[in-house]
C-alpha positions as CSV (number, residue, x, y, z in Angstrom):
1,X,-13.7,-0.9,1.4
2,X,-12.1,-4.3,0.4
3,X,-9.0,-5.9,1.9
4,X,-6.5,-4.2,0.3
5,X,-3.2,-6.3,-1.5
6,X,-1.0,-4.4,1.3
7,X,-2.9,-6.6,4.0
8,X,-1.1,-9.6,2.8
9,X,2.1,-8.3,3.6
10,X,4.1,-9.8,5.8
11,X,7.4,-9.5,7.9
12,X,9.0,-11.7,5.5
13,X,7.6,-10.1,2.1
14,X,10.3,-8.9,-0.4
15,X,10.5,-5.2,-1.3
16,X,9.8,-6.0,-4.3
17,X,6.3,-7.3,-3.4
18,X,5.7,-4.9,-1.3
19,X,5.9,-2.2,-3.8
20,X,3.4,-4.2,-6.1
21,X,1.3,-4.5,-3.5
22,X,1.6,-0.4,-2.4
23,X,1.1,0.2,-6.1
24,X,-2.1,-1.9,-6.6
25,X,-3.4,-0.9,-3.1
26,X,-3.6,2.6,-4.0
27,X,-4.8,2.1,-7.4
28,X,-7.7,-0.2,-5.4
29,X,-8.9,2.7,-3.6
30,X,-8.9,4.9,-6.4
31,X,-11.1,2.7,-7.8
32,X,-13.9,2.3,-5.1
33,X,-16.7,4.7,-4.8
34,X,-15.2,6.9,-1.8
35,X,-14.1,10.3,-1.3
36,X,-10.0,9.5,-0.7
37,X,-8.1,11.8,-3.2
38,X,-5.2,9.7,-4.3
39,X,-2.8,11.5,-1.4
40,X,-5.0,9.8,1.4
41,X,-5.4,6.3,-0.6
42,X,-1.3,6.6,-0.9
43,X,-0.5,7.5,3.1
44,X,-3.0,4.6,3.4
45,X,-1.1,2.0,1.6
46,X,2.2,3.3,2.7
47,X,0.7,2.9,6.3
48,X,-0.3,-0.4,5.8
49,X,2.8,-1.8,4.0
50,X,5.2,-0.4,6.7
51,X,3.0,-1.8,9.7
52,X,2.5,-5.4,8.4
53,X,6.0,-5.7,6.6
54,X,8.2,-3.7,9.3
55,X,9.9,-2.2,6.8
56,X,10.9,1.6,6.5
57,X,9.1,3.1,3.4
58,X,8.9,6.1,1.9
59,X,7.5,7.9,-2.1
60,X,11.2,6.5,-3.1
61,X,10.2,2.9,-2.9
62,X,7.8,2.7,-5.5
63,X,10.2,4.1,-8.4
């Protein structure tokens, strides 16, 4: 799999940014040949953004 957007994140990333980058991070793995159902490519992404950006994140943050 490719480096995903959320692997950019950082500490000091906006929520905004973050959210773009959840967004076009799960859409990414939907994308790529692999057998994630959209769930798993989500809990991914969410993962990801919350580790590098230390920020609490949950389904709300994308609306």
């Amino acid at each position: 799999m490719s480096p995903l957007p959320v692997d950019r994140l950082t500490k000091d990333s906006p929520l905004q940014a973050v959210r773009e980058a959840v967004g076009a991070s799960i859409q990414q793995c939907m994308d790529e040949p692999n057998d994630k159902t959209q769930e798993d490519c989500a809990g991914m992404a969410f993962s990801i953004a919350r580790e590098k950006s230390g920020q609490a994140l949950d389904e709300a943050t994308r609306r």
